[in-house]
N, C-alpha and C positions, 0 to 999 in steps of 0.2 A: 504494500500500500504506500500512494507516494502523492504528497499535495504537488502539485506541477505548478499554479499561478493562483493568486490571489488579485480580484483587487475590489476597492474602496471607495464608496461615492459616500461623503458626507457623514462618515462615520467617525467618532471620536472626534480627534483632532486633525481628521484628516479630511479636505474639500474633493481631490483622487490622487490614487493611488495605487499603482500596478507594481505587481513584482511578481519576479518566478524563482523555482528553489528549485534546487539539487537534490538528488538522491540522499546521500550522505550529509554530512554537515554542512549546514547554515546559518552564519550567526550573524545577527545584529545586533550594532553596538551605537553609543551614543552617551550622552549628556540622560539623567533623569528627568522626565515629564517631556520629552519628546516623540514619546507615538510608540515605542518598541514592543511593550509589553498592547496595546491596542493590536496588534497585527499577530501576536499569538491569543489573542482574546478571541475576534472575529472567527481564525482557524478551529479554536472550541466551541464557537459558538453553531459552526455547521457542523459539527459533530453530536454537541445535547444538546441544543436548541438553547442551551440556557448558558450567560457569561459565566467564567467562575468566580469572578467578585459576585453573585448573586443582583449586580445590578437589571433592573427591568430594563425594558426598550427602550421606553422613550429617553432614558437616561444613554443608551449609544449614539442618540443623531447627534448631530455638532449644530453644534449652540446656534441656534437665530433660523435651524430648519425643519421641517416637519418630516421629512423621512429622510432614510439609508438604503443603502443597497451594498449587497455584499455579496461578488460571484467568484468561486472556488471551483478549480479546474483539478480532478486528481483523478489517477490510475492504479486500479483493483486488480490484481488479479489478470492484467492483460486488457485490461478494457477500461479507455478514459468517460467517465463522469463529471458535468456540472451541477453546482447547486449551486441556485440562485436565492437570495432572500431579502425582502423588502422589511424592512423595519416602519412603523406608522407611530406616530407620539399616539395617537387615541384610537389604534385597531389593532385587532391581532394582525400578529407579523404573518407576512406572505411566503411562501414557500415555494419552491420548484425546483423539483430533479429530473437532467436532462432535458432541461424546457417544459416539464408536464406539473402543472399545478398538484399539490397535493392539500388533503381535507383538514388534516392535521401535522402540525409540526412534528407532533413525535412518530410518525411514518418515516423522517428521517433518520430514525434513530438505527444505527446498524450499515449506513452509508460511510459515515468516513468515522474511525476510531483514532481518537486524540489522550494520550496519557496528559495532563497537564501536572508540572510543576514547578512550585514558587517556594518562597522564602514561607508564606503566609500558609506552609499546606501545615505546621508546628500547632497550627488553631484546630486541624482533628484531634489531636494527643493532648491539647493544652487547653482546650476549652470544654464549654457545655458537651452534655450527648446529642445535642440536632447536630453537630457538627460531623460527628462519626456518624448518626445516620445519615447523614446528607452524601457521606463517601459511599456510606455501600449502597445507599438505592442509585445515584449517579452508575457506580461502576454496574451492579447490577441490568437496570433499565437499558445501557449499552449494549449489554450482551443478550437480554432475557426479555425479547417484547412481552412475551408471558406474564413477566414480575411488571412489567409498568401499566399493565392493566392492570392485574389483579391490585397493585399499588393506589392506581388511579381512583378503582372504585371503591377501595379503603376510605382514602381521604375522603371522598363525595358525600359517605354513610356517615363517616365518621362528621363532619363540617353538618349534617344534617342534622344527627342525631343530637348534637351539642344545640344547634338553632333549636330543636324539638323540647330540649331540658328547660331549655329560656322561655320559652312558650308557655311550658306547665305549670308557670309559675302564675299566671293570667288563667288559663283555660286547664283546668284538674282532669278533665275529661281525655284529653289528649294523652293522659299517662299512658290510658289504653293498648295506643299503639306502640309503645315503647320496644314491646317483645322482637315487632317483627325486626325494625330496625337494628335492636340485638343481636337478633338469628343471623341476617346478613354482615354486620359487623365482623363478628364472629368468626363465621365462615370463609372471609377474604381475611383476617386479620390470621387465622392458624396458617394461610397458606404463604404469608407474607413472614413469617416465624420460619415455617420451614425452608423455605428457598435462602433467607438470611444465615440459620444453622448449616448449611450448606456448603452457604458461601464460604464463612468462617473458618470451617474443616478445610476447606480445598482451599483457603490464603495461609492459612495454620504451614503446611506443607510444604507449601513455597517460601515462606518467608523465614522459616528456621534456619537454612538452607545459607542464604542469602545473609538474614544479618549474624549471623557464626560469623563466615567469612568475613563481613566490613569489620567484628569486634574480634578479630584472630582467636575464636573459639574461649573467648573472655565469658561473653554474657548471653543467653538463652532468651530469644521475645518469644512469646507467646501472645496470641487473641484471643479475647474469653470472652463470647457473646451472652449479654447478661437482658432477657428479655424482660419485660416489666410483670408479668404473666405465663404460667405455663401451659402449653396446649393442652393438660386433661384437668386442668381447673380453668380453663378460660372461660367457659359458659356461667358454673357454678360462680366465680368471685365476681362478674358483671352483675348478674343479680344480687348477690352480695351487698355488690357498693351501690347499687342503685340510687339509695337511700340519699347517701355521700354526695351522689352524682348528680342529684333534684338539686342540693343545696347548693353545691359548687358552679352547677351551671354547666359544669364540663365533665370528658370522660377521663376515669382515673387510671385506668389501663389498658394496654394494647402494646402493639409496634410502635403507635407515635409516642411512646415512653421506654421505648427499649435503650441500650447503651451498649459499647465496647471496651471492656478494659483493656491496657498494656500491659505487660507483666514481663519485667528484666529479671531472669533469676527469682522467679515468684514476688517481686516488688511491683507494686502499683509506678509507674513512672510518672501519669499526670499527675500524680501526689506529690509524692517523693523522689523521681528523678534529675538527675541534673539538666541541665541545657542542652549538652552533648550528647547524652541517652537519650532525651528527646526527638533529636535533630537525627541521629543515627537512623533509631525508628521511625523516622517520617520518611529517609531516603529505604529505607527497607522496605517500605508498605509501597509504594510509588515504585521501586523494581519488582516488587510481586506482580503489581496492577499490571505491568507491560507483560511478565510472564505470563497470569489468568487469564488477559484477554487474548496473547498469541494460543493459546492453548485452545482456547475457543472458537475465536473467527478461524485459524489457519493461515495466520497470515501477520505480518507485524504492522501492530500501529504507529500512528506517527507518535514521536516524543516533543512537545514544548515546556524548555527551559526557560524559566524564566527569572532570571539575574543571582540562581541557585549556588554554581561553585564560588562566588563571592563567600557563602554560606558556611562553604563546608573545610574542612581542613586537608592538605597535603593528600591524607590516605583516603579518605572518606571521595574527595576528589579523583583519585586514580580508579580507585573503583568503579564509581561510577561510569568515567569515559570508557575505562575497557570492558563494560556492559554494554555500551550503544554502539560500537563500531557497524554494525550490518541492521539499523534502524535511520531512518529518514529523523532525522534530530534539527530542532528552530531553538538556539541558544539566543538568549539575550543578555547582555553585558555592560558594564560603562567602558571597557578597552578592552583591544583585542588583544596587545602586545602576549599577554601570557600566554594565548594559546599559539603564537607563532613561535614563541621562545619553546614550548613544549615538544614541539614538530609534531604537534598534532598534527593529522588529515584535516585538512579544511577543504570543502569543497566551494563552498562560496563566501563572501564576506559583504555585507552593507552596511550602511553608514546611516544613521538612521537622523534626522534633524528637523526640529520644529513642522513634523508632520510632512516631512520630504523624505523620500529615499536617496543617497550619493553616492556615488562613488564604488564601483564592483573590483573586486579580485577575487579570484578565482584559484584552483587548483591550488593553494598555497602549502 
């Protein structure tokens, strides 16, 4: 899998802008807040419809216009594909693969597979639990149209079922229906547990593997999916809490309350870990994700870097680059000088400036 061209009408910081990449490495470098990290944004964002700052649409058009367009030219498999996408301040965004409109954006999902990482991926390990689910339904939904349905109609019953608590507080009558709403809950929430448990097992396997090597057999990560509810009490403690649930106005358990721990050597790490234990496991989980999704599609995804070996130390560094040698890799940087001093492979180099592209080398 290989992004071939990109470009940019009125997106970001950018009024247009065309560029084409290389099989191998490509990096862009630049001054901060000049566009680099906007151009591996775009690249994710025709992969899950969604940026990974969680920014919405109308927050992508460039200031003073009402829409964006964003067309992506890349090669599957022997066979080149475009995806086109209109961005709207006040309508859903528009979509088209190969020229042919599609009814929903997430139909794109399973067209182009983008690993994305940043400095900012430390906020899975380092913050709340939406943050960890937000990786695995993200990596999940990638691979598993299955999981973003079943997902989808979670969230719908679940968004309902909480408007329906609010309700009964005016109309007692309406508790009534509380059951049915349950029963389907329920029923999409155990399959969204299971495909999760899954997941887990099958990253568990990969990423043992993986961070051995970056800590030279020092320290042991483990993933411990800790669901908020277990699937042969799930029905039983809903009714349970119902009670809880009249008062509160919301639901107390499910998927949308599940979590991830870290565990270094049986140590919680968003607890008690260092910075570096942190930072390690974030570069661990982020070379599983390229592994579980080759493992899946058949094929490698793209990789975007973004302003990352700044990040990481000497060793932690070497690692990684001789993990992506034979992946289409988008590095973004403030200078390039180290990776020329390194004799890394470079396959292309640009210059990235106040929402301009400059300046090409090549083969370096």
């Amino acid at each position: 899998m290989e992004v071939i061209s990109l470009e940019l009408q009125n997106y970001r910081n950018y009024e247009t802008m065309s560029i084409t990449f290389q099989d191998g490495i490509n990096i862009l470098y630049g001054d901060n807040a000049q566009g680099k990290t906007n151009i591996l944004e775009a690249i994710y964002l025709c992969s899950t419809t969604k940026s990974h700052r969680g920014s919405k649409d109308k927050e992508l058009i460039r200031f003073g216009q009402e829409e964006a367009h964003i067309r992506l030219l890349l090669e599957k498999k022997g066979t080149n594909h475009r995806i086109d996408m209109h961005l709207k301040k006040n309508k859903t965004k528009g979509v088209a693969i190969d020229k042919m409109p599609i009814r929903r954006s997430s139909e794109l999902l399973g067209m182009l597979h983008a690993v994305f990482f940043s400095p900012e991926d430390l906020r899975i390990i380092k913050n709340g639990p939406q943050e960890r689910r937000r990786f695995v339904d993200i990596v999940l939904c990638s691979m598993d149209k299955s999981y973003l349905y079943v997902l989808d109609q979670y969230q719908k019953i679940l968004n309902q079922r909480n408007h329906l608590l609010k309700q009964i507080i005016f109309r007692s009558d309406l508790a009534e229906t509380l059951d049915i709403w349950d029963e389907q809950m329920v029923t999409y929430g155990i399959e969204i547990i299971k495909k999760r448990q899954y997941f887990i097992e099958t990253m568990n396997q990969i990423i043992y593997d993986i961070h051995d090597s970056l800590t030279g057999g020092r320290e042991k990560l483990s993933l411990v999916y800790e669901p908020s509810v277990k699937i042969e009490d799930y029905r039983q403690t809903v009714l349970a809490r119902r009670q809880k649930d009249l008062k509160n106005c919301s639901t107390a358990v499910g998927p949308h309350r599940d979590d991830i721990n870290f565990l270094v050597n049986g140590i919680d790490i968003r607890k008690f870990g260092s910075q570096g234990q942190q930072r390690t496991a974030a570069l661990s989980l982020k070379l599983s994700e390229i592994s579980m999704v080759e493992n899946v599609i058949q094929d490698k995804p793209i990789l975007l870097l973004d302003d990352v070996l700044s990040e990481l130390d000497d060793q932690r560094k070497r690692y990684l680059l001789d993990n992506i040698k034979n992946i289409q890799t988008i590095i973004t940087c403030t200078g390039v000088e180290e990776f020329l001093e390194s004799r890394m492979p470079i396959d292309q180099v640009y210059r990235v400036k106040e929402g301009r592209i400059e300046g090409i080398r090549r083969n370096c």
